[in-house]
C-alpha positions in Angstrom: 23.3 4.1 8.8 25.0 4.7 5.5 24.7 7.6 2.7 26.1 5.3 -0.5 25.3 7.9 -3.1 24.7 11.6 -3.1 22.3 13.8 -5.5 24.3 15.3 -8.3 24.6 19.3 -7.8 23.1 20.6 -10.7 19.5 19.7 -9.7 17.2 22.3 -9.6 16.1 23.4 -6.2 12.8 22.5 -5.6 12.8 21.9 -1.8 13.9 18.3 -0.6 11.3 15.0 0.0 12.2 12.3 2.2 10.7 8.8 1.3 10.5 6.4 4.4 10.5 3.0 3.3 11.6 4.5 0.0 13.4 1.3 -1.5 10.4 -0.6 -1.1 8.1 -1.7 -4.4 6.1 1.6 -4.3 8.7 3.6 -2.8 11.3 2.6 -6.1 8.5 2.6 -8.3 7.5 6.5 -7.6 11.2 7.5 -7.4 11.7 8.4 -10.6 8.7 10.7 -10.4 9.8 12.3 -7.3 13.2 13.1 -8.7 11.5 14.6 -11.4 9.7 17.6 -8.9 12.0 18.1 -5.8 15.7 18.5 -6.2 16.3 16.2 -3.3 15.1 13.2 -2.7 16.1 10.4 0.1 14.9 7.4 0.6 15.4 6.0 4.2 14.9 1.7 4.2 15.7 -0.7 6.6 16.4 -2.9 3.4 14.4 -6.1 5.1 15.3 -9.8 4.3 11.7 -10.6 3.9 11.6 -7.8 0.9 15.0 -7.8 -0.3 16.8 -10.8 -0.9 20.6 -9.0 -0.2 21.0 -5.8 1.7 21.8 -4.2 -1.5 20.7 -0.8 -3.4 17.8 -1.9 -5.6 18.6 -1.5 -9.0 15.3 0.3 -9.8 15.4 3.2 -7.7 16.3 6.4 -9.4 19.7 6.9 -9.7 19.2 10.7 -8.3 17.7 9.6 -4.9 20.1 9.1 -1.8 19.1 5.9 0.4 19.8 5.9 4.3 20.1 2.6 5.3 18.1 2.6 8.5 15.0 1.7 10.5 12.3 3.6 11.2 11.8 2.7 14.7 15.0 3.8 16.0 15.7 7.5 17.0 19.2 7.3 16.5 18.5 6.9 12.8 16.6 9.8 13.0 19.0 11.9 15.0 21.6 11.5 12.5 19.4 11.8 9.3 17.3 15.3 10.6 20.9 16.2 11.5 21.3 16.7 7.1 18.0 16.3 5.7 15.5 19.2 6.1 12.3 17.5 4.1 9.6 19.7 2.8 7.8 16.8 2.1 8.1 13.3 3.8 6.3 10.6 2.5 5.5 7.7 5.2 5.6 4.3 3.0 7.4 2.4 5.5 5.0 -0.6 7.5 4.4 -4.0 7.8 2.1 -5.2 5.2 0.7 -8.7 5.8 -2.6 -9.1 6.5 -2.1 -12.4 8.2 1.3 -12.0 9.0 -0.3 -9.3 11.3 -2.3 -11.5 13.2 0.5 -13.8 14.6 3.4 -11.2 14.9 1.3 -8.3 16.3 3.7 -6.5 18.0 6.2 -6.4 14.8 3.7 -4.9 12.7 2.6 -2.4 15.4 6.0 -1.2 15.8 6.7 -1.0 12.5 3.4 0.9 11.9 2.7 2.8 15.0 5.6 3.4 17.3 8.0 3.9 13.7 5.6 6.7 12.9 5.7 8.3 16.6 9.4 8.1 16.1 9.7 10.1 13.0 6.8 12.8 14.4 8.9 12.7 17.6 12.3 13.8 15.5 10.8 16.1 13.3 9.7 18.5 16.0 13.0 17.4 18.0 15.1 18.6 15.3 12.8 21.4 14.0 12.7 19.8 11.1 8.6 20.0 10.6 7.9 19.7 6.8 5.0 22.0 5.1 3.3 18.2 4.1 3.1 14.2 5.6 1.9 11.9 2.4 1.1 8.6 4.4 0.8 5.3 2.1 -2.9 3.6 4.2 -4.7 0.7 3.1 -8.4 -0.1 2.4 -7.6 -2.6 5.4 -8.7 -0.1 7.9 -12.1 -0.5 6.6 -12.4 -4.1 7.6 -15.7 -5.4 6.1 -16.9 -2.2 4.8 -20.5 -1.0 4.1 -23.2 -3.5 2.7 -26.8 -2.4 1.4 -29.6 -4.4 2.8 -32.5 -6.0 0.3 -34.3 -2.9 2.0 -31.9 -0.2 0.5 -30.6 0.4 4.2 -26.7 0.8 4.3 -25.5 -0.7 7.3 -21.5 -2.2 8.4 -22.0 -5.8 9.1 -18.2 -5.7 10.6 -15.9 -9.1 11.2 -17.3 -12.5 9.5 -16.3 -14.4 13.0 -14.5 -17.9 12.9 -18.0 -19.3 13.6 -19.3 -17.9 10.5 -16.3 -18.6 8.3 -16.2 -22.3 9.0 -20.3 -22.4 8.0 -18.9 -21.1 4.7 -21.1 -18.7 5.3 -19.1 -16.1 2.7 -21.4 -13.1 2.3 -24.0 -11.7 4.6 -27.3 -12.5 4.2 -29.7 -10.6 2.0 -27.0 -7.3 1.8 -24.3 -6.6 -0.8 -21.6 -4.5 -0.6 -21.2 -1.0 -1.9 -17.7 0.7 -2.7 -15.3 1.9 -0.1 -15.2 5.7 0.4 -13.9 7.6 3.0 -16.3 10.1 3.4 -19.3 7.6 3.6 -17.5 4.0 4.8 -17.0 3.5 8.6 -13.7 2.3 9.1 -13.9 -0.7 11.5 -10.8 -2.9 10.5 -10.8 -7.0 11.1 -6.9 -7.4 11.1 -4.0 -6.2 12.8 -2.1 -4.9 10.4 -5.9 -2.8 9.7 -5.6 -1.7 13.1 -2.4 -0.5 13.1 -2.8 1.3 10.0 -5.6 2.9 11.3 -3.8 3.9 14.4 -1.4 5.6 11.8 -3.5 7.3 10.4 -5.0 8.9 13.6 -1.2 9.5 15.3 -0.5 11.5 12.0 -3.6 13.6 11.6 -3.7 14.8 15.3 0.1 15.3 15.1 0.2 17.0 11.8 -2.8 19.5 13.2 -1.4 20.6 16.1 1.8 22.1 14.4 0.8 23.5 10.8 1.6 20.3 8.9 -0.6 18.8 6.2 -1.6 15.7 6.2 -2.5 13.6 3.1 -3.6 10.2 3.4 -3.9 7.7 0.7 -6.1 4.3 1.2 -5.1 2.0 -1.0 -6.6 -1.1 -2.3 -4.6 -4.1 -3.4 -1.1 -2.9 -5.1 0.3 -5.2 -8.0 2.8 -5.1 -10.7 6.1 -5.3 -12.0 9.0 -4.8 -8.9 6.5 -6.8 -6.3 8.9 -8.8 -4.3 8.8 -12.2 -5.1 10.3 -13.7 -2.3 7.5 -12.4 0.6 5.1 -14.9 1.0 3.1 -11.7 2.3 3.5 -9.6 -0.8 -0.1 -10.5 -2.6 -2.0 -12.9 -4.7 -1.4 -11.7 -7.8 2.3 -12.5 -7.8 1.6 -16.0 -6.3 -1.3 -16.7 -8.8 1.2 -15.7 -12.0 4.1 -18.3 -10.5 1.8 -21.1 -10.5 0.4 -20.6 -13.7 3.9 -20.1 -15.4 4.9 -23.7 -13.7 1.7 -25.3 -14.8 -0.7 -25.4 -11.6 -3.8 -24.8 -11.4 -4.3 -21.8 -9.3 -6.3 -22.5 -5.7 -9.1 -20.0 -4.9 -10.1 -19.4 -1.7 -14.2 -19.5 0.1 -15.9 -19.9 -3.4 -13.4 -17.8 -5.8 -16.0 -15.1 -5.9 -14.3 -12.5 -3.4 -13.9 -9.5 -4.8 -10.9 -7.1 -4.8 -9.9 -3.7 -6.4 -6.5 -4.3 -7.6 -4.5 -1.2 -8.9 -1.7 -1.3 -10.9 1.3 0.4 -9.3 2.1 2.6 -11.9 -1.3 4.1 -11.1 -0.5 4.4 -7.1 2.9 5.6 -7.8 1.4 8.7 -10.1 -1.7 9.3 -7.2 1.3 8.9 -4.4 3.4 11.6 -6.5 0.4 13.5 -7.2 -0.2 13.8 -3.5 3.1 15.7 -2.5 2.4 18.7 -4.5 -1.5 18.8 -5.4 -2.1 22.2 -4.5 -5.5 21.9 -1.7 -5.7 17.7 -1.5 -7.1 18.5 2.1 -7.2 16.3 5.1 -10.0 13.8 4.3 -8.5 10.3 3.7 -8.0 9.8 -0.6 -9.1 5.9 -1.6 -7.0 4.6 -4.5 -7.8 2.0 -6.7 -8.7 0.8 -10.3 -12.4 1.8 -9.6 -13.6 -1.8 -10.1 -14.4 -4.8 -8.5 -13.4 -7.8 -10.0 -13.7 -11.4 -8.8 -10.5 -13.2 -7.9 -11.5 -15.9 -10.3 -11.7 -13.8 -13.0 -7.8 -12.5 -12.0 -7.0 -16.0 -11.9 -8.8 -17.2 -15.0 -6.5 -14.1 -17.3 -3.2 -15.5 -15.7 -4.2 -19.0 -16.1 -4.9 -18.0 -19.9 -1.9 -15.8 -20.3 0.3 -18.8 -19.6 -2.2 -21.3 -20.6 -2.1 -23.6 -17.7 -5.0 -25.6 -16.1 -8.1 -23.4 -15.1 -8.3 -22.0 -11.3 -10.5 -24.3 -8.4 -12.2 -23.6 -6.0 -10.7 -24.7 -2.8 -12.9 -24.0 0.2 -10.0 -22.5 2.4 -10.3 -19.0 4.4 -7.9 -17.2 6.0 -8.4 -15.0 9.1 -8.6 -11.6 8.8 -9.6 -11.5 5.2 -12.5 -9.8 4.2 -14.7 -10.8 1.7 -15.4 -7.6 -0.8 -13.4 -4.8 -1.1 -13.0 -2.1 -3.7 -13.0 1.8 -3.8 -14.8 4.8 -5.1 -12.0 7.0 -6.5 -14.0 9.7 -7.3 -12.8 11.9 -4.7 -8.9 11.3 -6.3 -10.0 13.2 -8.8 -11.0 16.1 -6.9 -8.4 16.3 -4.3 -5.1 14.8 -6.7 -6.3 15.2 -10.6 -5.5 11.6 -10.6 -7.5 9.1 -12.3 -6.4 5.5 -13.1 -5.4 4.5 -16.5 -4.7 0.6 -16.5 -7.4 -1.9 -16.8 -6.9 -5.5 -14.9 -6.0 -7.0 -18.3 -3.2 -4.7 -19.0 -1.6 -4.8 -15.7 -1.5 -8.5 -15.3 0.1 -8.4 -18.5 2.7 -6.2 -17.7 3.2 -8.1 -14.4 3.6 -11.3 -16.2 5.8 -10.0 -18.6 8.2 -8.7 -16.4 8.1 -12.4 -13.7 9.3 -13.7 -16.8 11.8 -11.7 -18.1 13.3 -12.4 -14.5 15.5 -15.7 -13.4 13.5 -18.0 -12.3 
C-alpha cells in the first residue's frame, strides 16, 4: 500500500471522504467535485490491469485527492488505511462491472462486490472509524428484466428471458411492454451475476449501516458513458466499442434486432448525482435511480456515431448475449427529490463529447 501524494494543508476543514475504487472512470471523474466540499479526500484503488493500462496515478484525478494503492478485499489494506483516515463520508465505487464477465468469473466479481464490501464494514467498526454516511455506486442490473405492462394494463415482472427463449429470437414478451425502472415500484429480480452481487451489496450495506447509526445512500445507475471510459476493458460498455468501429470505418453490429433499449447517462451527470449524494441534507434510505430519463434504442446510439464519423450504417446481427436484458431505463424523478439533481446532457451531446475526446487520444 502506498500514499504517493498528500492534500496540501491550507484546505478548508470540511470533514474527510474516502472514495473506494476512487481512480476508477467515475471515481476520477467526481474527484474534482469532491475536493471542492470536503478538505480531505482519498481515493483507495487496486489500480487493475483490465482498467488501467500501467499501475500509474491517473492523470485525471484531482490533484488534491491522496490515492492508496490497495484492494478492497484485503483487511490489511484496511488496517493500515483506518489507522490515518477517519472518513465522514465513504463512497463505495469499487466492484466488478461486467455483465457477462460476471457470468463466467462468478466468484471474482462476488468478492470484489460482496466480501470487499464486508471487508470495509468489518474495519470501520474495527477501527471505530464508522462514518455519519455510506454513498454506494448500484446498477439498474439488480432489476434484471424489470416491470412490463400487459395489453390489459396489469403490471407484472416477466423475469429472465431463458436460453430457450433467446435462441427463438423471441426478444420481447408477448403482448406487455416495459415501463421505467423505479425503486419504489420495480421488483428487483436480477438475471446476471454481477446483478446479483450488486444486489447482495446493497442488502450487506443497508442492514449494516442500520444497525450502527450510519446512512446509507444508494445510487442505481443505468448505463455510464463518456469521456475517461477505459478503452482497453472489453467489459467497459458499448458505447465506447460502437465509437472505435465507426472512427475505423465498420459498420457497427447490433445485437437481437437493434431495437433494445437502454438509458445511457453521461458521466458528468452521475458524477454531479454521486457528489450530490454525500452531502444532500435528508436523501433517505430508499434506493436513488440515475439516468438520462430516456429510453433510446441502441440503433439510434449507433446510427449518431456511425454519422458523427460517417462510416457505414449499423446491422442487425442476430447475436444475444446471456444475461442481458432487453429494456432498461429509469424514472429519475425521485433524484430530484432526494439529491436536487436532474440530468442536463442529451444522448446527442454526450456521444459527442465521448467521441471528441476517443479522438483527441492516440490511437
Amino acid at each position: 500500500m502506498t500514499h504517493p501524494d498528500d492534500a496540501p494543508a491550507d484546505r478548508p476543514a470540511r470533514g474527510t471522504c474516502l472514495v473506494t475504487g476512487g481512480a476508477g472512470f467515475i471515481g476520477t471523474a467526481m474527484s474534482a467535485g469532491l475536493a471542492e466540499r470536503f478538505d480531505r479526500v482519498v481515493a483507495l484503488d487496486n489500480l487493475h490491469p483490465q482498467i488501467h493500462p500501467t499501475p500509474e496515478r491517473p492523470a485525471d484525478l484531482d490533484e488534491w485527492v491522496e490515492l492508496v494503492v490497495g484492494d478492497v478485499t484485503d483487511p490489511a489494506v484496511w488496517d493500515g488505511l483506518l489507522a490515518d483516515v477517519r472518513p465522514d463520508v465513504v463512497v463505495h465505487l469499487a466492484a466488478e462491472t461486467g455483465t457477462g464477465q460476471s457470468l463466467a468469473e462468478s466468484t471474482r466479481h462476488a468478492m470484489t462486490n460482496v466480501v470487499g464490501t464486508t471487508q470495509m464494514l468489518d474495519a470501520l467498526l474495527r477501527h471505530s472509524a464508522l462514518p455519519r454516511r455510506i454513498v454506494l455506486s448500484s446498477s439498474r442490473a439488480v432489476y434484471g428484466e424489470g416491470a412490463w405492462r400487459r395489453g390489459s394494463g396489469e403490471v407484472y415482472h416477466p423475469g429472465q428471458r431463458t436460453a430457450q427463449i433467446l435462441e427463438r429470437a423471441q426478444w420481447d414478451f408477448p403482448d406487455a411492454v416495459p415501463v421505467a425502472m423505479a425503486a419504489a415500484t420495480t421488483t428487483p429480480a436480477p438475471v446476471s451475476v454481477y446483478g446479483a452481487t450488486k444486489l447482495a451489496q446493497e442488502s450487506v450495506l443497508s442492514a449494516w449501516a442500520q444497525s450502527f447509526g450510519v446512512e446509507p445512500v444508494i445510487l442505481r445507475l443505468q448505463n455510464v458513458y463518456g469521456p475517461g471510459q477505459s478503452l482497453i476493458n472489453p467489459y467497459t460498455g458499448i458505447m465506447s466499442l460502437f465509437c472505435r468501429l465507426a472512427k475505423a470505418g465498420e459498420s457497427i453490429p447490433l445485437y437481437e434486432d437493434g431495437q433494445v433499449r437502454r438509458d445511457f447517462v453521461l458521466i458528468d451527470d452521475v458524477a454531479r448525482a454521486l457528489v450530490a449524494a454525500t452531502t444532500a441534507a435528508a436523501p433517505g434510505t430508499t434506493p436513488i435511480d440515475i439516468g438520462a430519463g430516456e429510453d433510446q434504442t441502441i440503433a439510434t446510439a449507433a446510427e449518431l456515431i456511425a454519422a458523427h464519423y460517417g462510416a457505414p450504417a449499423p446491422h442487425v446481427t442476430g447475436q444475444y448475449r446471456q444475461g442481458d436484458v432487453r429494456h432498461a431505463w429509469a424514472d429519475v424523478s425521485h433524484a430530484a427529490e432526494a439529491l436536487g439533481w436532474t440530468p442536463r446532457y442529451s444522448l446527442a451531446e454526450g456521444i459527442t463529447r465521448l467521441a471528441t475526446w476517443i479522438d483527441a487520444r492516440q490511437d
